[in-house]
PyMOL Python script that loads the backbone (N, CA, C, O; Angstrom):
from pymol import cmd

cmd.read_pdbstr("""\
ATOM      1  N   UNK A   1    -122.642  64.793-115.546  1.00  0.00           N
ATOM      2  CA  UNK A   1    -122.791  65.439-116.835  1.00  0.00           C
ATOM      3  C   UNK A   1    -121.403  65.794-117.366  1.00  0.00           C
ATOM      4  O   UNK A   1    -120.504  66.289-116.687  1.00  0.00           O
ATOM      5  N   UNK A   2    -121.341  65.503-118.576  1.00  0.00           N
ATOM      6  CA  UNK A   2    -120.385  65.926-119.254  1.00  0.00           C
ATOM      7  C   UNK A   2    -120.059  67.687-119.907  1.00  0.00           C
ATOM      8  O   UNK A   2    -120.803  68.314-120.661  1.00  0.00           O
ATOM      9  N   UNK A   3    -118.425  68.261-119.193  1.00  0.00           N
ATOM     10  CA  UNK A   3    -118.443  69.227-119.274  1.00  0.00           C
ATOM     11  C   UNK A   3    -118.776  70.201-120.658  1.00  0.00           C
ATOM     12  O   UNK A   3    -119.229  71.339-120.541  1.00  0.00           O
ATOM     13  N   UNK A   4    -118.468  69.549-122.014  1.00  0.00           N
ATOM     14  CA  UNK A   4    -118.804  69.971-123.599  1.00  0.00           C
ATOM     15  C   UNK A   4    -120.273  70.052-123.399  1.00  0.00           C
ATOM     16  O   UNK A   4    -120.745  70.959-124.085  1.00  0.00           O
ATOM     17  N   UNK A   5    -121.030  69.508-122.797  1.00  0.00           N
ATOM     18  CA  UNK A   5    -122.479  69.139-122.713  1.00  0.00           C
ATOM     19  C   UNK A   5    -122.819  70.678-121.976  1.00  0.00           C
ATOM     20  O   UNK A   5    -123.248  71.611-122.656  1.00  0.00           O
ATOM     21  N   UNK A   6    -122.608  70.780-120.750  1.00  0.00           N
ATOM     22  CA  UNK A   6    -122.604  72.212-119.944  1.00  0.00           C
ATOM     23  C   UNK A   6    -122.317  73.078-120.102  1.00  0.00           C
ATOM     24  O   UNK A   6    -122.598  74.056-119.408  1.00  0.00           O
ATOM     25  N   UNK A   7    -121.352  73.057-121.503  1.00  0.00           N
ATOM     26  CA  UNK A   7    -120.727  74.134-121.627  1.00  0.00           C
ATOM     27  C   UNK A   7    -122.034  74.741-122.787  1.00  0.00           C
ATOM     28  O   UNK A   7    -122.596  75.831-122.895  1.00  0.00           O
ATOM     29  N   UNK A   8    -122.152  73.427-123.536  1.00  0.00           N
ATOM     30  CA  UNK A   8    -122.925  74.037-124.718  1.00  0.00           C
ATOM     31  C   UNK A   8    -124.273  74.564-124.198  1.00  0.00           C
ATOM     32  O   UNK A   8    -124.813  75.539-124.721  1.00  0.00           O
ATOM     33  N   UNK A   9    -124.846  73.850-123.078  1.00  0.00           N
ATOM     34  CA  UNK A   9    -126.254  74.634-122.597  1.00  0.00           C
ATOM     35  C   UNK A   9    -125.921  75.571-121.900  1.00  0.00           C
ATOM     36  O   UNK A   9    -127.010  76.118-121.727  1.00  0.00           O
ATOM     37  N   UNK A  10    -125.050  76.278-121.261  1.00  0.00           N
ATOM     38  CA  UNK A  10    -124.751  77.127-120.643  1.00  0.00           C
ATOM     39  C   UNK A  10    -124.658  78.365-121.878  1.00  0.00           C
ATOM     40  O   UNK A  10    -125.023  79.524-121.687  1.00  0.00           O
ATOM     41  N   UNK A  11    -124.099  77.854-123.148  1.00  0.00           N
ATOM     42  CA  UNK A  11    -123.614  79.355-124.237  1.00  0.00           C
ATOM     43  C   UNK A  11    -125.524  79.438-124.692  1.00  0.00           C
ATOM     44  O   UNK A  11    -125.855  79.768-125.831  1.00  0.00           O
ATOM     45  N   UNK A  12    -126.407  79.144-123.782  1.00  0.00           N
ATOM     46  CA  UNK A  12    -127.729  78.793-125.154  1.00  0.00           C
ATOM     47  C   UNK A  12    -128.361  79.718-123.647  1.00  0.00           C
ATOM     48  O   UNK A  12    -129.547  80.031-123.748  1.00  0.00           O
ATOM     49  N   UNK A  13    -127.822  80.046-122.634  1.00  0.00           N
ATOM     50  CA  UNK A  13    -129.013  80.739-121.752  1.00  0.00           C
ATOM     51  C   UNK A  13    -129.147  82.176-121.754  1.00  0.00           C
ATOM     52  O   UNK A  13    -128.363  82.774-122.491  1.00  0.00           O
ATOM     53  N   UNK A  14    -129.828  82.740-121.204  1.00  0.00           N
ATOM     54  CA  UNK A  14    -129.580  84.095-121.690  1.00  0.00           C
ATOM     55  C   UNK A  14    -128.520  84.667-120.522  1.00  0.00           C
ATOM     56  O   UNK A  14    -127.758  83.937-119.888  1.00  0.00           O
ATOM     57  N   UNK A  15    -128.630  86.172-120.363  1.00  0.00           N
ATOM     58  CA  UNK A  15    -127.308  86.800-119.311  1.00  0.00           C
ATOM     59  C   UNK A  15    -128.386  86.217-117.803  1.00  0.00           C
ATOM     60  O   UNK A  15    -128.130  85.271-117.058  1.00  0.00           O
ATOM     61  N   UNK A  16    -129.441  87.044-117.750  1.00  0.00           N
ATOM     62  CA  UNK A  16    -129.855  86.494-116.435  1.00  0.00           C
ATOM     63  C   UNK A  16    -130.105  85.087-116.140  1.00  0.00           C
ATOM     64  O   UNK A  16    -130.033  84.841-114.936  1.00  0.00           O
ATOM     65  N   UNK A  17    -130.383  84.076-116.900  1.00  0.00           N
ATOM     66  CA  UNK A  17    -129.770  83.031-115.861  1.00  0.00           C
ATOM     67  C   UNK A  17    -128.764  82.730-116.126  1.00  0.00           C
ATOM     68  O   UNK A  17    -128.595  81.541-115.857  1.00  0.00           O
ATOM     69  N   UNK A  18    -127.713  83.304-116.648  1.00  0.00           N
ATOM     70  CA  UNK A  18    -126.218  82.733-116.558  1.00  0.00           C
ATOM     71  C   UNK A  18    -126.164  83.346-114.803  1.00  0.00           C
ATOM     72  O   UNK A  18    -125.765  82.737-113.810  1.00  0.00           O
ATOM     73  N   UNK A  19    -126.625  84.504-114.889  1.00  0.00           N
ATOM     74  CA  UNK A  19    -126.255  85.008-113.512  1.00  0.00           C
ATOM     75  C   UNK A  19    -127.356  84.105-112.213  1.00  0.00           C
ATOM     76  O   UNK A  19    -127.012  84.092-111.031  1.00  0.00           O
ATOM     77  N   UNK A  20    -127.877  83.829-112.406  1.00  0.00           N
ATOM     78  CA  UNK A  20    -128.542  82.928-111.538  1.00  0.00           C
ATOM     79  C   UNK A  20    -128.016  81.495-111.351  1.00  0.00           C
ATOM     80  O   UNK A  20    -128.019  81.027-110.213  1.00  0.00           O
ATOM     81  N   UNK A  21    -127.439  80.558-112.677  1.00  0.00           N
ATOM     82  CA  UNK A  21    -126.486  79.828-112.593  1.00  0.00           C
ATOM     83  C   UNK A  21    -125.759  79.968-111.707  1.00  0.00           C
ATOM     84  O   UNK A  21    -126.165  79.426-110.679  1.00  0.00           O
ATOM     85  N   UNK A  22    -124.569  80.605-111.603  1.00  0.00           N
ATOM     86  CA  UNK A  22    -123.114  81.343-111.231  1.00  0.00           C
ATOM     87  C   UNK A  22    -123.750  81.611-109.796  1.00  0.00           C
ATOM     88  O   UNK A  22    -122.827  81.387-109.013  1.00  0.00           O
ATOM     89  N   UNK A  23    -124.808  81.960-109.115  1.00  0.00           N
ATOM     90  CA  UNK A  23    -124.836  82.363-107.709  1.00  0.00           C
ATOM     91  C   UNK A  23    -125.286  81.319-107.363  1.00  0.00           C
ATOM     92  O   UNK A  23    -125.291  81.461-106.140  1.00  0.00           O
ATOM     93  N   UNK A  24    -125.975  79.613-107.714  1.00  0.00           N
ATOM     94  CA  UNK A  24    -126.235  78.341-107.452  1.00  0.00           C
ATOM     95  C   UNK A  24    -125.490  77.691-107.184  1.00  0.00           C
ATOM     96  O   UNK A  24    -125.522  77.007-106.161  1.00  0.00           O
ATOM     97  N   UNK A  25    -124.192  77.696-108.368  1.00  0.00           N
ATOM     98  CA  UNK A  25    -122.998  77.101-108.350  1.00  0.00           C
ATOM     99  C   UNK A  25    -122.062  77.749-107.303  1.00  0.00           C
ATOM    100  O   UNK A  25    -121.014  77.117-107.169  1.00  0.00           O
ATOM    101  N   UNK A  26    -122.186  78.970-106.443  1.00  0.00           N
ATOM    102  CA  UNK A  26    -121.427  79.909-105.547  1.00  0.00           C
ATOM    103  C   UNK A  26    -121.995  79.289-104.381  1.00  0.00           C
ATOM    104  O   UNK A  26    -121.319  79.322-103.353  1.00  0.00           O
ATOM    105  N   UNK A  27    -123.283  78.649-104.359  1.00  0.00           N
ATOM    106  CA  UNK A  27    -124.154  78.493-103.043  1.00  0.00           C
ATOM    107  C   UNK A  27    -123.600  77.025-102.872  1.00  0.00           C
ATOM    108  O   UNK A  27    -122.892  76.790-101.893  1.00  0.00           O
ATOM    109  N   UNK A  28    -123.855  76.146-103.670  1.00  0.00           N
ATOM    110  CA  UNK A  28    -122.984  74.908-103.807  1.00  0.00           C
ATOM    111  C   UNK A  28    -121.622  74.700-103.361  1.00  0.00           C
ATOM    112  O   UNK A  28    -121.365  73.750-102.623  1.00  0.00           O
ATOM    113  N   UNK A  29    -120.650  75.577-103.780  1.00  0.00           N
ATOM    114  CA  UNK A  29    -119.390  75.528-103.630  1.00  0.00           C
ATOM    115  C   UNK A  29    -119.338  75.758-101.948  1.00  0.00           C
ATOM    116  O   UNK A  29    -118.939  75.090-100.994  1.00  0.00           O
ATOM    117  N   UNK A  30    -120.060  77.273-102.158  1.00  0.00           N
ATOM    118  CA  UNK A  30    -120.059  76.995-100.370  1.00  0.00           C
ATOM    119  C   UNK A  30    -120.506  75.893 -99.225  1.00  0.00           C
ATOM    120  O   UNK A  30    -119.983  75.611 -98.147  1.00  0.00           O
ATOM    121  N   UNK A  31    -121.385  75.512 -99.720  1.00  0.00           N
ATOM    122  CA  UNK A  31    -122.353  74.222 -98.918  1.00  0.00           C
ATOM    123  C   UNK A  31    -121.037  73.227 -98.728  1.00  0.00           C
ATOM    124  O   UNK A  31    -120.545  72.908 -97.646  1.00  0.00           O
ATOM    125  N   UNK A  32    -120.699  72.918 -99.717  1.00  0.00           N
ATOM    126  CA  UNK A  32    -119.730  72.245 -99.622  1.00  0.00           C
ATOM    127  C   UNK A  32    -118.275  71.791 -99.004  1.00  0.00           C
ATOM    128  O   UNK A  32    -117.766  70.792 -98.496  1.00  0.00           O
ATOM    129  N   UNK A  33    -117.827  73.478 -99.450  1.00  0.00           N
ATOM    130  CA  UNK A  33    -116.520  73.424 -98.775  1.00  0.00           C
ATOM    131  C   UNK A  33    -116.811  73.924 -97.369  1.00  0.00           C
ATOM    132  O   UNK A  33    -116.115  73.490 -96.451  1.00  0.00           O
ATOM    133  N   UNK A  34    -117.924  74.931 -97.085  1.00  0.00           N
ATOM    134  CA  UNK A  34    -117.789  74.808 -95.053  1.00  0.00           C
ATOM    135  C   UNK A  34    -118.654  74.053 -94.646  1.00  0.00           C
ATOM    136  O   UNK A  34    -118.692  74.120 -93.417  1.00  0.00           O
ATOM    137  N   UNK A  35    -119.693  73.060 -95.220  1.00  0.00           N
ATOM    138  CA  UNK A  35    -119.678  71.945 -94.066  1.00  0.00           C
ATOM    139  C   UNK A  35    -119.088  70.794 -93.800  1.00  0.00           C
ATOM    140  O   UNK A  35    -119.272  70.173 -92.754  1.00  0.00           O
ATOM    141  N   UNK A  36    -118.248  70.386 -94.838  1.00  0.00           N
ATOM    142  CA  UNK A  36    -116.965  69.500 -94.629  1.00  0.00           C
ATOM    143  C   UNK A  36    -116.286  70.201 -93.232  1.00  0.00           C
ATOM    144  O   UNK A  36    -116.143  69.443 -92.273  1.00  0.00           O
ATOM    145  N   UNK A  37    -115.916  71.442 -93.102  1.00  0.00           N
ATOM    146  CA  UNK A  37    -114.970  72.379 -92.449  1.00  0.00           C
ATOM    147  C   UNK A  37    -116.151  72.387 -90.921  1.00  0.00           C
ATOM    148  O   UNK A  37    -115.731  71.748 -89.956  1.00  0.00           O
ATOM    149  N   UNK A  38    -117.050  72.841 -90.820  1.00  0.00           N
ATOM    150  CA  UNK A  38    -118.105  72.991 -89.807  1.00  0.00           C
ATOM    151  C   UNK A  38    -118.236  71.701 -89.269  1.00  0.00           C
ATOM    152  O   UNK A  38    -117.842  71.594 -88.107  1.00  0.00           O
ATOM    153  N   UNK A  39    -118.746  70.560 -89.877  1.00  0.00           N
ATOM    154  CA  UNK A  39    -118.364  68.665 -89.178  1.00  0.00           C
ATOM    155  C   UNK A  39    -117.746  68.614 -88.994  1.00  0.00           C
ATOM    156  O   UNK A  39    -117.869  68.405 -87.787  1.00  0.00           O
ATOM    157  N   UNK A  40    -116.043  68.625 -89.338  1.00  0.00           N
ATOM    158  CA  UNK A  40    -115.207  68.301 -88.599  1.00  0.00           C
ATOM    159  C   UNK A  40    -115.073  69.242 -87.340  1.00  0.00           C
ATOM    160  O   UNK A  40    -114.716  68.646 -86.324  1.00  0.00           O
ATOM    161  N   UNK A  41    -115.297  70.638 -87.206  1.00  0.00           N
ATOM    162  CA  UNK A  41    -115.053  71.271 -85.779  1.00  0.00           C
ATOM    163  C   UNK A  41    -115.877  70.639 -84.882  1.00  0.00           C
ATOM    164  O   UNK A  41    -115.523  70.645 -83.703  1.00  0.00           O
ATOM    165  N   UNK A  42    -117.294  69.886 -85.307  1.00  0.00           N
ATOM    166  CA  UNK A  42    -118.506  69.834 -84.547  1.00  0.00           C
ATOM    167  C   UNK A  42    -117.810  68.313 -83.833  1.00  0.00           C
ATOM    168  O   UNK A  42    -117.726  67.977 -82.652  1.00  0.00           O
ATOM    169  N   UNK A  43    -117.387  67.618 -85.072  1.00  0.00           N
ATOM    170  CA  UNK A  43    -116.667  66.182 -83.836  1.00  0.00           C
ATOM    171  C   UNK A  43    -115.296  66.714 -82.894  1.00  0.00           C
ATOM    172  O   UNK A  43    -114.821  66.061 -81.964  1.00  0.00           O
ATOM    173  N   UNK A  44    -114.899  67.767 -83.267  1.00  0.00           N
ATOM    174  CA  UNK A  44    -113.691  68.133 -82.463  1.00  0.00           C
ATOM    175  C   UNK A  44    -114.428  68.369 -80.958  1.00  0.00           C
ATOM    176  O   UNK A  44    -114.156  67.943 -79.835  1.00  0.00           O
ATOM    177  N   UNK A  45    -115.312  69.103 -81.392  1.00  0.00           N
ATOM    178  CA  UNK A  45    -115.644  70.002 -80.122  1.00  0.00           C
ATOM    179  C   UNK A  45    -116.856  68.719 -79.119  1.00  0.00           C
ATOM    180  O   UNK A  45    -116.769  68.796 -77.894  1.00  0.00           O
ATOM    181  N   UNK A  46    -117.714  67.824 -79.615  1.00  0.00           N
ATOM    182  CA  UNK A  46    -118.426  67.083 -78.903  1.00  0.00           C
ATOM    183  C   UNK A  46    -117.574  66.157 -77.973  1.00  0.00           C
ATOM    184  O   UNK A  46    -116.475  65.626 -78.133  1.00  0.00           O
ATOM    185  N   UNK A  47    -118.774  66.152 -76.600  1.00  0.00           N
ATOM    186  CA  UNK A  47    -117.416  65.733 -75.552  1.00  0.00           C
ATOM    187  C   UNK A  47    -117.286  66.026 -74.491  1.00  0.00           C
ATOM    188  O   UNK A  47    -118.026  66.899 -74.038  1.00  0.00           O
ATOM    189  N   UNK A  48    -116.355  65.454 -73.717  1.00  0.00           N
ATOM    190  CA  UNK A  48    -116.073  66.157 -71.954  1.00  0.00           C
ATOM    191  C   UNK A  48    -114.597  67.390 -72.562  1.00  0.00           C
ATOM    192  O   UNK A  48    -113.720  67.270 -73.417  1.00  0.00           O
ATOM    193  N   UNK A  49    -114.933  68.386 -71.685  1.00  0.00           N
ATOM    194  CA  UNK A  49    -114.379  69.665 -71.912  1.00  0.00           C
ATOM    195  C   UNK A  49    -114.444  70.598 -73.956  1.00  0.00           C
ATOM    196  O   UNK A  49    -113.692  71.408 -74.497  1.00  0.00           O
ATOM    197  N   UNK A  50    -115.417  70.057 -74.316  1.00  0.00           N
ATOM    198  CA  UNK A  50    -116.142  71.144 -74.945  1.00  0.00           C
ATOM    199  C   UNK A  50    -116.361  72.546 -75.170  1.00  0.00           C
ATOM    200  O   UNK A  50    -116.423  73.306 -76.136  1.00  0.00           O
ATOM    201  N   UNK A  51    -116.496  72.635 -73.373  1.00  0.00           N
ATOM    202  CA  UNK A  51    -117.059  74.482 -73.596  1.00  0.00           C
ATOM    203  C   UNK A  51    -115.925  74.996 -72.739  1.00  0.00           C
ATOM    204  O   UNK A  51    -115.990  76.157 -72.335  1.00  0.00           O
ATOM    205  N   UNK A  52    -114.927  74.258 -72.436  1.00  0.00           N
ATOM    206  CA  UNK A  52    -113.431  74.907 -71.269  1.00  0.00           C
ATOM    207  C   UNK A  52    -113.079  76.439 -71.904  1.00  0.00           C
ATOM    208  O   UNK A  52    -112.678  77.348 -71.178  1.00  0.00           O
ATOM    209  N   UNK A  53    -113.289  76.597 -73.375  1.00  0.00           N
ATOM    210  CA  UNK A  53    -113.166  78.006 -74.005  1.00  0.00           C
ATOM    211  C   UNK A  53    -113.566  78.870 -73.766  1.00  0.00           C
ATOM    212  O   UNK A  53    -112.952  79.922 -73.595  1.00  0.00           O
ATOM    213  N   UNK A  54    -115.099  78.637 -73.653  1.00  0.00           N
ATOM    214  CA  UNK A  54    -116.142  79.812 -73.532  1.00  0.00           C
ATOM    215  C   UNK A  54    -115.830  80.557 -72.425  1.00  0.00           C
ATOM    216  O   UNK A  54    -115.097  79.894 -71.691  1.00  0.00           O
ATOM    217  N   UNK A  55    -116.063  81.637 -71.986  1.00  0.00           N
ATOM    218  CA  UNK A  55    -115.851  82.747 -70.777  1.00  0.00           C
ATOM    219  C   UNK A  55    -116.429  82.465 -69.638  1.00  0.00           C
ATOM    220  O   UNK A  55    -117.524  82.846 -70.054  1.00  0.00           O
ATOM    221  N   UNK A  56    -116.633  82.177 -68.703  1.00  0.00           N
ATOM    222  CA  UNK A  56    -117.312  82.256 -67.783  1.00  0.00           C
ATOM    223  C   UNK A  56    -116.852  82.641 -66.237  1.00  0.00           C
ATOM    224  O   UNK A  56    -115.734  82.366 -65.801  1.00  0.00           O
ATOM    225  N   UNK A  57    -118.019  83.409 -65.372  1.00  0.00           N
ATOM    226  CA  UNK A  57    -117.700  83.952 -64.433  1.00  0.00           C
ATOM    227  C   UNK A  57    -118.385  84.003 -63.257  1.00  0.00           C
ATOM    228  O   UNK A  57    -119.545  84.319 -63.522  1.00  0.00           O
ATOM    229  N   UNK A  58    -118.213  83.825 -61.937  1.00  0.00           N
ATOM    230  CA  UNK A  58    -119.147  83.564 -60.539  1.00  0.00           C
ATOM    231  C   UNK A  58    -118.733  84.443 -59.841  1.00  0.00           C
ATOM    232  O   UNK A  58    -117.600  84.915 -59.740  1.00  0.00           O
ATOM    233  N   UNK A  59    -119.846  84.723 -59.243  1.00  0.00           N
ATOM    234  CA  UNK A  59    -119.750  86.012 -58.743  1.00  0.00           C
ATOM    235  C   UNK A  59    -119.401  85.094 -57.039  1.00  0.00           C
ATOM    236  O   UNK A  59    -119.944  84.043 -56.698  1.00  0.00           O
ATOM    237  N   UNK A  60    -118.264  85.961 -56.145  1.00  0.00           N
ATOM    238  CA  UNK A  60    -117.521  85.575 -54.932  1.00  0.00           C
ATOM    239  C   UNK A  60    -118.443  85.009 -53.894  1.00  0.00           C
ATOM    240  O   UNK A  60    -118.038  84.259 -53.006  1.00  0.00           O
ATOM    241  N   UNK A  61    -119.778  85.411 -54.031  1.00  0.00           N
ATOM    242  CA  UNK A  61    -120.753  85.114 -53.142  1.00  0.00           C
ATOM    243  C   UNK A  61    -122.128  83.845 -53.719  1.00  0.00           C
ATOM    244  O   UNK A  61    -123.240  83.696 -53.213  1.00  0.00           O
ATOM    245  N   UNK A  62    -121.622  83.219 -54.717  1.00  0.00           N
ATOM    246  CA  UNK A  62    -121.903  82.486 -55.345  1.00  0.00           C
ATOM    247  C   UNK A  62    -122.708  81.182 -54.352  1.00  0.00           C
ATOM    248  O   UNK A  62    -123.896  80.872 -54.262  1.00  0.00           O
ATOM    249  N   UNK A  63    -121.444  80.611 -53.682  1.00  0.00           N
ATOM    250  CA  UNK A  63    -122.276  79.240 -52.166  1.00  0.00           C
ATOM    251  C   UNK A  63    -123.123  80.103 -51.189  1.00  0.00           C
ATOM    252  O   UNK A  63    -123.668  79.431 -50.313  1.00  0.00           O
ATOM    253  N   UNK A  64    -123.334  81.312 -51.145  1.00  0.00           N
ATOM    254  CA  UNK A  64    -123.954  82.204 -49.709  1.00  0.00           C
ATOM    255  C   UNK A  64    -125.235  81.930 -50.152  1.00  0.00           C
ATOM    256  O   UNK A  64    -125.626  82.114 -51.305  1.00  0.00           O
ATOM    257  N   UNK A  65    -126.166  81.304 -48.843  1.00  0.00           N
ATOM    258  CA  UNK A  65    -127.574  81.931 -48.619  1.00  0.00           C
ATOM    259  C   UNK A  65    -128.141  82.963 -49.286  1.00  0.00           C
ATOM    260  O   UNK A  65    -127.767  84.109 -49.530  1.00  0.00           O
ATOM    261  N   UNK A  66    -129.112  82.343 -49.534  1.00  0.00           N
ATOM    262  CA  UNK A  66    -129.649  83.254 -50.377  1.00  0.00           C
ATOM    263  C   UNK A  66    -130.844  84.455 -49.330  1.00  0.00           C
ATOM    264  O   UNK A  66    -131.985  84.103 -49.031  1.00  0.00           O
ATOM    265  N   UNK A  67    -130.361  85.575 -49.003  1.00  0.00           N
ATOM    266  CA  UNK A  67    -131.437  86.257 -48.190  1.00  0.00           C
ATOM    267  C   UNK A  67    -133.171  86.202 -47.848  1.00  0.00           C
ATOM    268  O   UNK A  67    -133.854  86.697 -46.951  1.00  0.00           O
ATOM    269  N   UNK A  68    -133.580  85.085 -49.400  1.00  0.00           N
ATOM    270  CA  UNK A  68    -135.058  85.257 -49.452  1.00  0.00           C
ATOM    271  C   UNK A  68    -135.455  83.869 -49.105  1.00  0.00           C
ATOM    272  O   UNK A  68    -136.627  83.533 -49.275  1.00  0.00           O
ATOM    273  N   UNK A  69    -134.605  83.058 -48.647  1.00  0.00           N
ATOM    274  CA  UNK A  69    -135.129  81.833 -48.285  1.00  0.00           C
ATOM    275  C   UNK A  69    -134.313  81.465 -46.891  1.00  0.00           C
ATOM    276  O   UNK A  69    -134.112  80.365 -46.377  1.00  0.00           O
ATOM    277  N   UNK A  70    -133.989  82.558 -46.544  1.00  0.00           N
ATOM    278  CA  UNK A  70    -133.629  82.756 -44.569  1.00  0.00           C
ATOM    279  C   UNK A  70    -134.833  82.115 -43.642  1.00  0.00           C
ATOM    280  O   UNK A  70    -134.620  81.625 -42.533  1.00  0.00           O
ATOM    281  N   UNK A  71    -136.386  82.206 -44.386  1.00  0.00           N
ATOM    282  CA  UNK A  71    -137.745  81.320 -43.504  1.00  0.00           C
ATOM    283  C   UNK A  71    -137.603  79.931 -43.879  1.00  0.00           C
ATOM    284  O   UNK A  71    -138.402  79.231 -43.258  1.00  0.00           O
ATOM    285  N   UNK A  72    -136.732  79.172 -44.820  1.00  0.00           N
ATOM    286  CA  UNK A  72    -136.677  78.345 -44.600  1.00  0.00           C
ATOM    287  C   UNK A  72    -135.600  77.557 -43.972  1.00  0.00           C
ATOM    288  O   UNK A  72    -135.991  76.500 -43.477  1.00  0.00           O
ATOM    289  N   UNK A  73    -133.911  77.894 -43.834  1.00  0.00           N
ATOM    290  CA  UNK A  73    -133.112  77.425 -43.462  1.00  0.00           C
ATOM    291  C   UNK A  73    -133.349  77.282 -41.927  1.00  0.00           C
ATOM    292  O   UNK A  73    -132.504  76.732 -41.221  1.00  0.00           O
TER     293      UNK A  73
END
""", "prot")
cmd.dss("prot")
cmd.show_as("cartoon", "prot")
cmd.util.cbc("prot")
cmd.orient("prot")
């Protein structure tokens, strides 16, 4: 669409949907500019060593027998 065209239906709406406009066109802009930004992290991150970031922690007794299956070992 041509912008003279948008501009002129845009001066013909009333205030509330100009304001309903303006938060479509805000939802758009966003869609836009972070999932360009969100795909590219998502191919960064798919993969061998992926999650090397995330926190993780084992507790020292981690390989030990487990006390409740002593009837079977």
């Amino acid at each position: 669409m041509i912008y003279p065209d948008l501009n002129t239906k845009l001066q013909t709406l009333p205030q509330s949907a100009l304001e309903e406009v303006a938060m479509y066109v805000d939802y758009v802009f966003y869609k836009f500019t972070t999932s360009e930004k969100q795909h590219m992290e998502e191919k960064k991150k798919k993969g061998f060593g992926c999650l090397k970031d995330i926190p993780c922690k084992m507790s020292p007794d981690f390989d030990e027998p487990l006390e409740e299956f002593a009837e079977y070992m």
